[in-house]
C-alpha positions as CSV (number, residue, x, y, z in Angstrom):
1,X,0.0,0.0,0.0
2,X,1.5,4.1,-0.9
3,X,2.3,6.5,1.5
4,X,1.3,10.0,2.8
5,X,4.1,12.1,1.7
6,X,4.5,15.7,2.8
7,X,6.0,18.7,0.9
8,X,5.8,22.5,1.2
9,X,5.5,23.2,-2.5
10,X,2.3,23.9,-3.9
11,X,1.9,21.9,-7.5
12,X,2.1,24.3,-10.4
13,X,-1.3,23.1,-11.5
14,X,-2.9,24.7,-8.9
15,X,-5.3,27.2,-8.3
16,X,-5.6,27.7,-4.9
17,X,-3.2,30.7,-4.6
18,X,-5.6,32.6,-6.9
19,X,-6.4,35.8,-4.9
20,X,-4.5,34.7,-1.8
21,X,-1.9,37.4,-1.3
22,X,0.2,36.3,1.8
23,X,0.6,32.8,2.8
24,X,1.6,32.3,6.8
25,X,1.2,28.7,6.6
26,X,0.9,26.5,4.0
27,X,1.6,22.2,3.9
28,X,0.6,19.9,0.8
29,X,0.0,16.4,1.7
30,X,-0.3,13.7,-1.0
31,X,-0.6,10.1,-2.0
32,X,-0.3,8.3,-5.2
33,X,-3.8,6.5,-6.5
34,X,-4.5,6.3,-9.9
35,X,-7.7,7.8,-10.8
36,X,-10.4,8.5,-13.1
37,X,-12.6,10.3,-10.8
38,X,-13.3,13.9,-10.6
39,X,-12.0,16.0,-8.1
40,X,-15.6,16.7,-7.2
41,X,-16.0,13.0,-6.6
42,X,-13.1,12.6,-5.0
43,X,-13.8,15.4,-2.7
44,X,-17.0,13.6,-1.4
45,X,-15.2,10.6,-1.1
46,X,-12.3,12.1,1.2
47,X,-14.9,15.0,2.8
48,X,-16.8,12.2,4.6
49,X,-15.1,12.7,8.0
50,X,-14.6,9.9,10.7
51,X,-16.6,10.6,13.9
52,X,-13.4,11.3,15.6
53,X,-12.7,14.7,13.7
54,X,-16.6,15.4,13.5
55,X,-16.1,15.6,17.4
56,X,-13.1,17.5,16.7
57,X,-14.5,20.3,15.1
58,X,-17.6,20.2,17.2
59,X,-15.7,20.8,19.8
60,X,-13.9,23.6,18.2
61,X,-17.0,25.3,17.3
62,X,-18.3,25.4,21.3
63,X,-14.8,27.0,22.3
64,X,-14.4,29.8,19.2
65,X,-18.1,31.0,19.6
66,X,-17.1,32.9,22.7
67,X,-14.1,34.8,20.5
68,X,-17.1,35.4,18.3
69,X,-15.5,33.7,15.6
70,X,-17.3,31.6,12.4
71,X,-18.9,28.2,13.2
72,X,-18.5,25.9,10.6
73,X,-21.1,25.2,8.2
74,X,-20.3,21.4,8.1
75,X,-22.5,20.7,4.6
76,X,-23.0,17.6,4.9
77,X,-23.7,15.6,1.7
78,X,-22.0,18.1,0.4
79,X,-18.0,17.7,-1.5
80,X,-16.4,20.5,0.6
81,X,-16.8,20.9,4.1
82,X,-16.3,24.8,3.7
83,X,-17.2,27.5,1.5
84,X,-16.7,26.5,-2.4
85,X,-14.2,28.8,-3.6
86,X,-13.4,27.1,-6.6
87,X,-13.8,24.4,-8.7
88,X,-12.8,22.7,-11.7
89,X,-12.4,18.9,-13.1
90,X,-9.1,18.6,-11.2
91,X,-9.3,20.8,-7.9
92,X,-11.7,21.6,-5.8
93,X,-11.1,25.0,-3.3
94,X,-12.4,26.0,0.1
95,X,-12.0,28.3,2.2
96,X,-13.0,30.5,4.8
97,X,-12.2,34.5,6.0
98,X,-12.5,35.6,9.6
99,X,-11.4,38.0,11.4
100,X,-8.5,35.9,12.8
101,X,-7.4,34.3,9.7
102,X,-7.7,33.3,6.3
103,X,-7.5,29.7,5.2
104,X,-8.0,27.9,2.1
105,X,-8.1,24.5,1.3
106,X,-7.6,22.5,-1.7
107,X,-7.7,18.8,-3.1
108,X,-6.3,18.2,-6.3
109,X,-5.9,15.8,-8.7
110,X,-3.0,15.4,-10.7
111,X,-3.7,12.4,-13.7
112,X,-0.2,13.0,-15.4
113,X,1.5,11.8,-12.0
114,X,-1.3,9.5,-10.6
115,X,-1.5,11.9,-7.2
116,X,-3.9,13.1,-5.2
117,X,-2.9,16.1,-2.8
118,X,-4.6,18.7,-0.2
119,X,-3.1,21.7,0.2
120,X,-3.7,24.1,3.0
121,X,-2.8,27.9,3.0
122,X,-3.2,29.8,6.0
123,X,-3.0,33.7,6.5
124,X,-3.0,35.6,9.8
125,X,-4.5,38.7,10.5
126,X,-4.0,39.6,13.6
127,X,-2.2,37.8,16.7
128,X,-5.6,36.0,17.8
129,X,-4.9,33.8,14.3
130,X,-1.4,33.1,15.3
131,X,-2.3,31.9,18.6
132,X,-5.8,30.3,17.6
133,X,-3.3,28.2,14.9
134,X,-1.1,26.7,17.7
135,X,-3.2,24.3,19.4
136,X,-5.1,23.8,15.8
137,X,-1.7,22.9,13.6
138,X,-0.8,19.3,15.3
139,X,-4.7,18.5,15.0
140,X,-4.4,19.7,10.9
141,X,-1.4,17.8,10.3
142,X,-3.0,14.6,11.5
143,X,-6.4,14.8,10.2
144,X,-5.2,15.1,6.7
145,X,-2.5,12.4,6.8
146,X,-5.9,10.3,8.5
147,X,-7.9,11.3,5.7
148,X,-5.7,10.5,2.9
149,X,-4.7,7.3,4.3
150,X,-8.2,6.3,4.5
151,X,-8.5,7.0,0.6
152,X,-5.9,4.9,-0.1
153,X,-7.3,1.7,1.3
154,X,-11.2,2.9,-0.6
155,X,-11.8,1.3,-4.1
């Protein structure tokens, strides 16, 4: 079976810098999987979150409301989790903008090289984002290794 592999270099073929004009943060996580899917499919397939990290952001929600920051919409159903920024055959980007920070998140298909990666961006706006983003970045890291190596072992 692949592994999760970890860079900090977005893929060329990317859109989710489009209109992002400072990046704080930013990881790509990726596996190889040969696909003929969309990156809409795809995106339902990987968006369907374990209980674990439904709990996760649950929780999350409870403790930001009294910052008065956004809730999460959690669209269920749905092929992204946040707002849709963006979305073509071969990436699909979401995102949010608060007061704190600015994130956007993308998965991405790449057909040429048989991968499948999501990228995160992150933008701080103030010192509440940076220190919001501490206790948040070891979650991140493993929920999207988690997610990607439970694609790997669908199909």
């Amino acid at each position: 079976m692949g592994k999760v592999s970890k860079t900090n270099s977005i893929p060329k073929e990317s859109n989710v810098l489009d209109g992002f004009n400072h990046v704080d943060y930013l990881d790509v996580y990726e596996i190889e999987k040969k696909t003929n899917k969309s990156a809409k499919e795809i995106s339902k397939e990987i968006m369907r979150l374990p209980n674990w990290v439904n709990f996760l952001f649950k929780l999350r929600n409870s403790l930001v409301k009294v910052f008065g920051l956004k809730v999460d919409k959690q669209n269920e159903g749905e092929e992204t989790f946040f707002t849709l920024i963006k979305e073509s055959d071969n990436e699909i980007i979401m995102g949010e903008d608060d007061k704190h920070l600015n994130f956007r998140a993308s998965i991405m298909i790449d057909k040429s090289r048989n991968t499948i990666a999501l990228i995160t961006l992150v933008h701080f706006n103030n010192l509440l984002g940076k220190v919001y983003f501490l206790p948040v970045k070891p979650f991140h890291k493993i929920i999207m290794r988690s997610l990607l190596k439970r694609h790997l072992k669908s199909d």
